[in-house]
RODO-2510 file (C-alpha; in nm, 4 decimals, decimal comma):
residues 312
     n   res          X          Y          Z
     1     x     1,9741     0,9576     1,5126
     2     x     1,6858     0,7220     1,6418
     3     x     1,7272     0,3868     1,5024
     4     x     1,3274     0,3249     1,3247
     5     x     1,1936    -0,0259     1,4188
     6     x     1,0983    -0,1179     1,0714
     7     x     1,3826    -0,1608     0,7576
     8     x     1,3950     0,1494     0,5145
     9     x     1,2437    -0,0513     0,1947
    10     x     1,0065    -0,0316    -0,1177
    11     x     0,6125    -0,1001    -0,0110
    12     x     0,3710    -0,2377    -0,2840
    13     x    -0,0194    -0,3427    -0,2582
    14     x    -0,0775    -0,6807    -0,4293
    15     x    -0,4077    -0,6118    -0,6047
    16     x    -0,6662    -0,8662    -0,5900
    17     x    -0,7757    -0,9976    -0,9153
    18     x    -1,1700    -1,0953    -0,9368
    19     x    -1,3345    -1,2348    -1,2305
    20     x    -1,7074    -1,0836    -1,3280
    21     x    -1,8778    -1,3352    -1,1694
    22     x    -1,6454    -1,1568    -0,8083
    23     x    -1,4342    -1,5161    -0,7835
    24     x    -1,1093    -1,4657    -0,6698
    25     x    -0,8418    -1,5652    -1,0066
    26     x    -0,5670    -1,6808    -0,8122
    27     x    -0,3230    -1,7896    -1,1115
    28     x    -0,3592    -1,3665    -1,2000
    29     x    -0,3112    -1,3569    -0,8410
    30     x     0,0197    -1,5193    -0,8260
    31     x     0,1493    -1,3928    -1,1514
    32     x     0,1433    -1,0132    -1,0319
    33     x     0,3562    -1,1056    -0,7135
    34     x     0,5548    -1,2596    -0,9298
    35     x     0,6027    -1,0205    -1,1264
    36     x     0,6831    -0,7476    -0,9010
    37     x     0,9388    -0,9411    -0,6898
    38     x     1,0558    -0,9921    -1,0611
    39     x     1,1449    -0,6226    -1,0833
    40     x     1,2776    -0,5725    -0,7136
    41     x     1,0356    -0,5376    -0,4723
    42     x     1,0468    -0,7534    -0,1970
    43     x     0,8021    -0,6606     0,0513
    44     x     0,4655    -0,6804    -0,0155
    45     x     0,1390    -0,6623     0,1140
    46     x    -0,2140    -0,7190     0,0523
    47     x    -0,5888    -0,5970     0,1955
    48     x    -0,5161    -0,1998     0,1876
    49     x    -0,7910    -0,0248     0,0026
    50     x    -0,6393    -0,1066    -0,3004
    51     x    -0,6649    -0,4427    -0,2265
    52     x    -1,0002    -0,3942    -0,1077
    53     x    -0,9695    -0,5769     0,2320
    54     x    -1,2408    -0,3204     0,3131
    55     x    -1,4944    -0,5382     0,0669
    56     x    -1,4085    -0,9037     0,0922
    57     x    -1,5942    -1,1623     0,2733
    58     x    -1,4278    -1,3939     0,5587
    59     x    -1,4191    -1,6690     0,3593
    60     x    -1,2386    -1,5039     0,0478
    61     x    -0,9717    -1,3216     0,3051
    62     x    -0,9237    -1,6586     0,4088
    63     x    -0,8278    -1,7977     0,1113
    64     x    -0,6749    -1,4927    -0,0408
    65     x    -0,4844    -1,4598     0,3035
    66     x    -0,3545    -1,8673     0,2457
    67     x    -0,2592    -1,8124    -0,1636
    68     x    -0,0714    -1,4893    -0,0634
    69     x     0,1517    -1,6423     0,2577
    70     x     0,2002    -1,9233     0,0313
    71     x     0,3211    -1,7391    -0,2462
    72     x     0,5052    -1,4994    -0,0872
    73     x     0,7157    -1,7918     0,1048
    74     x     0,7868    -1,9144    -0,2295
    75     x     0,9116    -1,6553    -0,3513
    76     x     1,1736    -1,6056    -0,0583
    77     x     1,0017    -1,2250     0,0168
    78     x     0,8063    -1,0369     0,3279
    79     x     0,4279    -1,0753     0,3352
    80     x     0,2141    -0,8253     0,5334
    81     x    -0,1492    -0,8798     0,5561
    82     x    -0,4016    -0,6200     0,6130
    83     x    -0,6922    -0,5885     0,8347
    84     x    -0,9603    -0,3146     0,7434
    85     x    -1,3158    -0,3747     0,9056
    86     x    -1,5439    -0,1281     1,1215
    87     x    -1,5427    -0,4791     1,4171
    88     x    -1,2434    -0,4845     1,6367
    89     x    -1,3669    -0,8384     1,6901
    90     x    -1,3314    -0,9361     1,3122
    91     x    -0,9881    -0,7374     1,3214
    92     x    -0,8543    -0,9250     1,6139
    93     x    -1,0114    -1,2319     1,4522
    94     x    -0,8547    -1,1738     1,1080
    95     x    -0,5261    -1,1156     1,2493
    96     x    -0,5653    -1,4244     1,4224
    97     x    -0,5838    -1,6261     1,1333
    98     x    -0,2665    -1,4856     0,9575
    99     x    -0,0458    -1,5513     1,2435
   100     x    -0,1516    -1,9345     1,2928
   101     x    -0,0264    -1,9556     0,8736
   102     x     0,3059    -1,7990     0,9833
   103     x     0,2164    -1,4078     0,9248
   104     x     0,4032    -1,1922     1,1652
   105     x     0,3590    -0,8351     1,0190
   106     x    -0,0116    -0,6782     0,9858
   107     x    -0,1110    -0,3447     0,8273
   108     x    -0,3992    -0,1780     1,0224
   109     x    -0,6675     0,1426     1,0395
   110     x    -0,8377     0,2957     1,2335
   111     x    -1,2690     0,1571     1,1939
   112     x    -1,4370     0,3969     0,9845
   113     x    -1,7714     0,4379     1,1170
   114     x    -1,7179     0,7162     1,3165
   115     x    -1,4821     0,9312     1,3911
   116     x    -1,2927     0,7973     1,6892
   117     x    -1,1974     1,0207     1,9678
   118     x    -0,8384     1,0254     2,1380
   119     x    -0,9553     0,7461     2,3587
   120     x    -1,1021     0,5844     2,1003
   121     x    -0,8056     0,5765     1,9394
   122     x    -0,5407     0,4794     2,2237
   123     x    -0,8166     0,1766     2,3103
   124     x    -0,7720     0,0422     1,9477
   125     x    -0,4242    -0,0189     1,9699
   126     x    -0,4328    -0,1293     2,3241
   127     x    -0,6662    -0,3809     2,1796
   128     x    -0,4729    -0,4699     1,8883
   129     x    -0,1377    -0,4166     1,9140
   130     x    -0,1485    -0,5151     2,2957
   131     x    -0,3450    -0,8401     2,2301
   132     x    -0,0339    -0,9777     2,0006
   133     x     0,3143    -0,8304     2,1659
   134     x     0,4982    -1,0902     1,9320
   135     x     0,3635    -0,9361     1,6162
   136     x     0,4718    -0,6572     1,4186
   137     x     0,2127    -0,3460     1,2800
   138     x     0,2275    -0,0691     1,0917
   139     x    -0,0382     0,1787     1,0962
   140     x    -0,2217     0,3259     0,7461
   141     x    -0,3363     0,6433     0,8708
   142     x    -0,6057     0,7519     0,6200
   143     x    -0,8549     1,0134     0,6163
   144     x    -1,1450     0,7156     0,5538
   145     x    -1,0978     0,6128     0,8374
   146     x    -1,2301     0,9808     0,9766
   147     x    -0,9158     1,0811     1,0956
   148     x    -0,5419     1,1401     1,0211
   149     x    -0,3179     1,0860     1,3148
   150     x    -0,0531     1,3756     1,3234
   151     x     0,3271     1,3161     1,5125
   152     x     0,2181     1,3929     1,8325
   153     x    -0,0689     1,1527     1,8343
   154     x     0,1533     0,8748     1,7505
   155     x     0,4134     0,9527     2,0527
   156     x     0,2648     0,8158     2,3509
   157     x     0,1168     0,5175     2,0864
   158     x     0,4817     0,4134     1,9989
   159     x     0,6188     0,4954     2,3590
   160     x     0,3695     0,2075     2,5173
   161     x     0,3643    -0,0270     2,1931
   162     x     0,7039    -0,0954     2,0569
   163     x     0,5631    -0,3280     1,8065
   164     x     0,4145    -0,0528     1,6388
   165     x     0,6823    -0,0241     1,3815
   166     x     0,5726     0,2102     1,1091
   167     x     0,3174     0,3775     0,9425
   168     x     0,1783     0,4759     0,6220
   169     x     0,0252     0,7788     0,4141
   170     x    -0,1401     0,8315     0,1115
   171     x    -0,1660     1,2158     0,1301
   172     x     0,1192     1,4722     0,0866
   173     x     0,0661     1,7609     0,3454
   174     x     0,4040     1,8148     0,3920
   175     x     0,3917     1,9857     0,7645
   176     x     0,2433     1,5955     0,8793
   177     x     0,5238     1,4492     0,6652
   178     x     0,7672     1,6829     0,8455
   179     x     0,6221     1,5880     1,2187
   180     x     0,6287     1,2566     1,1243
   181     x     0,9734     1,2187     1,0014
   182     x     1,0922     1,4415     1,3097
   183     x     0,9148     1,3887     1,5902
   184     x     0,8688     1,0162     1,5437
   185     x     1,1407     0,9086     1,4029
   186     x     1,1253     0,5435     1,5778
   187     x     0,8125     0,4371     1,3381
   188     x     0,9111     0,3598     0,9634
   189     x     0,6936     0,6217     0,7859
   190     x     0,6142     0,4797     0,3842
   191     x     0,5090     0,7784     0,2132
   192     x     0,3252     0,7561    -0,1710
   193     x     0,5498     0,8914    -0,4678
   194     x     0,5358     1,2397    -0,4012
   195     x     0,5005     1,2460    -0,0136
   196     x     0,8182     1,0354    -0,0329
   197     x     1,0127     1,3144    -0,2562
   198     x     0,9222     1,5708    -0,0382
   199     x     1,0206     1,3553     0,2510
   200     x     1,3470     1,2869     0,1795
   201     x     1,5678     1,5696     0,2454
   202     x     1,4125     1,5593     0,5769
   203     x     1,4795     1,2303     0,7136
   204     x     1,4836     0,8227     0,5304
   205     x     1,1001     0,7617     0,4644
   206     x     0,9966     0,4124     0,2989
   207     x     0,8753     0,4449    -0,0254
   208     x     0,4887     0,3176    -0,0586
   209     x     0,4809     0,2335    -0,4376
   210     x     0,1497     0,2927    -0,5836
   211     x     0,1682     0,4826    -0,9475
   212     x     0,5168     0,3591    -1,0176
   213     x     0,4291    -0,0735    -1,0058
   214     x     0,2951    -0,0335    -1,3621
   215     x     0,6707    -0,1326    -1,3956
   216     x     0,8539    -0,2831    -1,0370
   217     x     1,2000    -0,2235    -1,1747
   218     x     1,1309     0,1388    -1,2301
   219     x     0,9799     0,1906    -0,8970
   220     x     1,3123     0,0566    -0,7497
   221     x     1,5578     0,2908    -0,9398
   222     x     1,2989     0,5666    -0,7834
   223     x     1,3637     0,4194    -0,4632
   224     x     1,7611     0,3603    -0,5152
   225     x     1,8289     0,7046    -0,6408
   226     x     1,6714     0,8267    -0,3197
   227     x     1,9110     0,6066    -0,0872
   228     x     2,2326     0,7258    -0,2995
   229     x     2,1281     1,0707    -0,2712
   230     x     2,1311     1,1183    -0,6696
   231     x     1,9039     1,4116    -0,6620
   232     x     1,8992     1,4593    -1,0253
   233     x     1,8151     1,1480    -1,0904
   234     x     1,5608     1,1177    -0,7891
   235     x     1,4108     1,4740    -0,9327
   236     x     1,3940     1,3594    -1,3147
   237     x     1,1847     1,0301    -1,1878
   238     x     0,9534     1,2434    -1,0078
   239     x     0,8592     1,4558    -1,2562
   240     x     0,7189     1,1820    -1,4601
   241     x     0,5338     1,0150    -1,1640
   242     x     0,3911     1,3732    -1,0718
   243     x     0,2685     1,3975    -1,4517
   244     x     0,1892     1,0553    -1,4185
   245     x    -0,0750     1,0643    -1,1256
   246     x    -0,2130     1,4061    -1,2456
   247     x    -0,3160     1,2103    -1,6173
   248     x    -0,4265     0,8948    -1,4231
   249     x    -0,7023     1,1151    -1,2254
   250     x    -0,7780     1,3051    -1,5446
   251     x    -0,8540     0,9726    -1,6705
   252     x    -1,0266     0,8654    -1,3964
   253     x    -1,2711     1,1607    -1,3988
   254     x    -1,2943     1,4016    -1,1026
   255     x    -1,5942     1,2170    -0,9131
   256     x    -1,4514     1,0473    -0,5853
   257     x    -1,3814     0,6738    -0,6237
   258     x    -1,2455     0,4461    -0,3841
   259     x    -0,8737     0,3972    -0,4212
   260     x    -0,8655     0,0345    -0,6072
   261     x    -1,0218     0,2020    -0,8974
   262     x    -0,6827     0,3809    -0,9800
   263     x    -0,5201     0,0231    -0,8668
   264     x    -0,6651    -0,2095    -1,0963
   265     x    -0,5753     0,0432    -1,4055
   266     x    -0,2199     0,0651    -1,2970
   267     x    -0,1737    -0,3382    -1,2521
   268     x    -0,3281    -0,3342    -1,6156
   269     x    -0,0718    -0,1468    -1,7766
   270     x     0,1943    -0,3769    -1,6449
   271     x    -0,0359    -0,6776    -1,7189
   272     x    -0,2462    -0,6551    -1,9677
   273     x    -0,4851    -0,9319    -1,8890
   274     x    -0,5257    -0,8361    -1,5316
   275     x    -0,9094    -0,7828    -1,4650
   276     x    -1,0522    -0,4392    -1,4127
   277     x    -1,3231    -0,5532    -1,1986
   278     x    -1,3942    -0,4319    -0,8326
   279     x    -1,6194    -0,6210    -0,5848
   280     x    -1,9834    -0,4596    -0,6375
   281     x    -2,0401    -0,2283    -0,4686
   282     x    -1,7653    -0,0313    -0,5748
   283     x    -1,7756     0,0914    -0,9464
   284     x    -1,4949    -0,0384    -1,1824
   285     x    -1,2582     0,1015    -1,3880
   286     x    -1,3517     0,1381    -1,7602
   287     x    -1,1959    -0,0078    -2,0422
   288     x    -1,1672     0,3138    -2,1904
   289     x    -0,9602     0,4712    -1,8862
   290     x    -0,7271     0,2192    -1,8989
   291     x    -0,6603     0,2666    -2,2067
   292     x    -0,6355     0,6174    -2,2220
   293     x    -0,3819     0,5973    -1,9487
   294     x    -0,1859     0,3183    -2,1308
   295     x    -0,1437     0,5700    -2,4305
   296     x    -0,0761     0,8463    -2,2462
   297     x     0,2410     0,6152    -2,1199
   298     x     0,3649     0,4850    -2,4419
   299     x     0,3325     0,8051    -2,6028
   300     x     0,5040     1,0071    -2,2798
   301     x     0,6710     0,8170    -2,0707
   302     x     0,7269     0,4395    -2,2338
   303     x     0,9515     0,3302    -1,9408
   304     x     0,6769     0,2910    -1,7339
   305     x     0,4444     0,0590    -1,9352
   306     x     0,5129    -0,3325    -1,8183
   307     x     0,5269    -0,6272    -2,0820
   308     x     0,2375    -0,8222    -2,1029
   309     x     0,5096    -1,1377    -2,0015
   310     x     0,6302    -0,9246    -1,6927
   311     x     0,9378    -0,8219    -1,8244
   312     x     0,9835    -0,4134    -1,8360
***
């Protein structure tokens, strides 16, 4: 078997809390990475869409970027920063940054403009990943970005950039899961919740937590029965996180919003106080989804609701 570049671990986005007036709360901030490494997971990251690197400002990456490196070190765990933006300038600027405060593992996309052609594609990480040969990246392959990169794009990628060390999908078409898993098997592929279930029989996918963090400790025994091979545990837990996601969009509504919407809700049910508000223009979540979610939890499936202290 192929030895994959990148450790076999739990993922999690560290949403970024904004008061109404869009000013970064970073005591919030530092509380929900606190909490999470609190329930097991130690490898974090921040500026996916959830995190909404798509939306923030230089300035408030900056300081975001500094809070989260210097939070993370505290807390003895691995920081990964993200770089969304249509400029490969700002990207290779961005990344930049991170490195000179000690960051050595970045998540990146594809720019969303347009849809980039296989050239397109092969210069962007020629840029990127060729520009910083020290640095570790994995990919989030994403359909905003205007295209999803299937196993046998990623071949040649990973054959001339060996620090391209994973990857990471949102989506659950198991055939890509399968290429991925098979044909790639050098790149650490973190799959969401149900992606990952399917996934597993087939190879050792990373688990990208997104659903489960309304309570970190859960989320690991998800992960853990996975590793042991305790299928009927593994199968029990994914039953609620299927029911789980399906209630969260019902709550949502069925218009498309932009992933941090779903985000926020779930980093309100572990902590209570943490702000619903996304950076304009993005719509945010309403106090009355949240809380229809919430009950739908404590009525359901308890286990998953966080204490407003952290604890679960």
């Amino acid at each position: 078997m192929t030895a994959a570049r990148y450790r076999r671990t739990v993922l999690a986005t560290c949403c970024v809390p904004w008061t109404d007036a869009d000013r970064f709360d970073e005591a919030s901030f530092r509380g929900s990475i606190a909490r999470l490494v609190a329930g097991g997971i130690n490898d974090l990251y921040i500026f996916g869409t959830a995190g909404e690197g798509h939306a923030v400002a230089t300035s408030d990456f900056e300081r975001i970027t500094r809070t989260f490196l210097s939070e993370a070190h505290a807390q003895g765990v691995s920081p990964m920063v993200g770089v969304v933006n249509v400029s490969i300038a700002t990207v290779v600027e961005r990344i930049t940054f991170a490195a000179g405060l000690g960051c050595s593992t970045f998540q990146i996309s594809l720019p969303s403009w347009g849809t980039m052609t296989d050239r397109d594609v092969r210069a962007f990480f020629d840029t990127v990943c060729g520009q910083f040969p020290t640095l570790q990246f994995l990919h989030y392959n994403l359909a905003r970005a205007g295209r999803i990169l299937r196993a046998a794009d990623y071949v040649p990628i990973a054959g001339d950039h060996p620090n391209l060390v994973a990857t990471k999908y949102g989506g659950g078409d198991p055939e890509l899961i399968a290429g991925l898993l098979l044909q790639v098997p050098m790149l650490r592929h973190f799959l969401t919740e149900l992606g990952f279930y399917a996934a597993c029989p087939i190879g050792e996918p990373g688990l990208l937590a997104s659903v489960a963090t309304s309570n970190a400790a859960r989320t690991r025994q998800y992960y853990d029965a996975a590793v042991a091979g305790d299928l009927v545990r593994l199968a029990s837990l994914h039953r609620e996180l299927a029911a789980m996601l399906v209630e969260l969009r019902a709550c949502v509504g069925t218009e498309p919003r932009i992933d941090g919407t779903y985000d926020k809700i779930v980093a309100k049910v572990a902590e209570p106080d943490f702000p619903l508000h996304l950076l304009p223009p993005w719509e945010s979540p309403t106090e009355s989804s949240y809380r229809r979610y919430r009950d739908f939890l404590v009525a359901n499936f308890p286990a998953w609701v966080g204490e407003p202290d952290g604890r679960h």
